[in-house]
C-alpha positions as CSV (number, residue, x, y, z in Angstrom):
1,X,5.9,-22.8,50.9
2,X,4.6,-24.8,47.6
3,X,1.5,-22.7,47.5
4,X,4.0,-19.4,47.7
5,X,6.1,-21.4,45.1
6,X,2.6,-21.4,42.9
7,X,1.6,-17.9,42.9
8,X,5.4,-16.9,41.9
9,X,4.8,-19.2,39.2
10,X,1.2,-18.1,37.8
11,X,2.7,-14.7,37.9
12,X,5.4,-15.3,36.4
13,X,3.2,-16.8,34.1
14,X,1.2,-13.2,33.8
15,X,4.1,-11.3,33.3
16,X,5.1,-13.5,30.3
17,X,1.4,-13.7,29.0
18,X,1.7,-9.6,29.2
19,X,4.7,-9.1,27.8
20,X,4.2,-11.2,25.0
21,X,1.0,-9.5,24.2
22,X,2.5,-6.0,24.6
23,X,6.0,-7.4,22.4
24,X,2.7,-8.7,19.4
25,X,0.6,-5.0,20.0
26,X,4.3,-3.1,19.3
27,X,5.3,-5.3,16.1
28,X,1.5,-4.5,14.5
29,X,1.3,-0.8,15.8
30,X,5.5,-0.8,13.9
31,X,4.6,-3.2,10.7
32,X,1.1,-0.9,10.3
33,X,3.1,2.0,10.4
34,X,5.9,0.9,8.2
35,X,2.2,-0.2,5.5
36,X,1.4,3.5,6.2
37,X,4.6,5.1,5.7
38,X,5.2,3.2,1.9
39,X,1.4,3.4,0.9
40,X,2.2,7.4,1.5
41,X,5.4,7.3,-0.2
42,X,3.9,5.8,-2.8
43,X,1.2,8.0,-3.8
44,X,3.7,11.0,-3.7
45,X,6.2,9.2,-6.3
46,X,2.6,8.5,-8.3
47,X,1.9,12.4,-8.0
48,X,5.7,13.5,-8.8
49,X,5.7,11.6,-12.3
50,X,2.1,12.5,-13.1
51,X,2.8,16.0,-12.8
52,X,6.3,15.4,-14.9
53,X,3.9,13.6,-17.5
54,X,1.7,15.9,-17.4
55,X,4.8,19.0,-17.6
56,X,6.5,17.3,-20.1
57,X,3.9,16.6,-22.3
58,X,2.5,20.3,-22.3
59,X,6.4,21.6,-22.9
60,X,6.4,19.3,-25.8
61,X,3.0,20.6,-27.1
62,X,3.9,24.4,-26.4
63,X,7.1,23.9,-28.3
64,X,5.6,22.0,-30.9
65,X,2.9,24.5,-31.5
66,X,5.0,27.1,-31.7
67,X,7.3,25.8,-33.8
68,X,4.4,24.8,-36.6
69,X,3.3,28.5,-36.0
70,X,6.8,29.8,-37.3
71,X,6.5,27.3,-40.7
72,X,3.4,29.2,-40.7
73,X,4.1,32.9,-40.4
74,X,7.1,31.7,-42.7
């Protein structure tokens, strides 16, 4: 009987020791993701206002251009 009572015991123990490490592998596998998932984010918001930089800057160039062209034909 107690050595019954032991073994339901040390696996109990197991199942705990397991679920625990499976409960810790999900919570990294979830937080790397999340990492992931904003580093990727992040880089696209860095693209999207480099290329509006980059847009606005060449509109402003173009226009400019062309409008010191016009005092020039003038």
């Amino acid at each position: 009987m107690a050595a019954t009572c032991e073994k339901a015991v040390v696996v109990a123990a197991e199942v705990v020791v397991i679920v625990a490490v499976v409960v810790v592998v999900v919570v990294v596998v979830v937080v790397v993701v999340v990492v992931v998932v904003v580093a990727v984010v992040a880089a696209v918001v860095v693209v999207v206002v480099v290329v509006v930089v980059v847009v606005v800057a060449v509109v402003s160039s173009s226009s400019s251009s062309s409008s010191s062209n016009q005092k020039c034909q003038r």
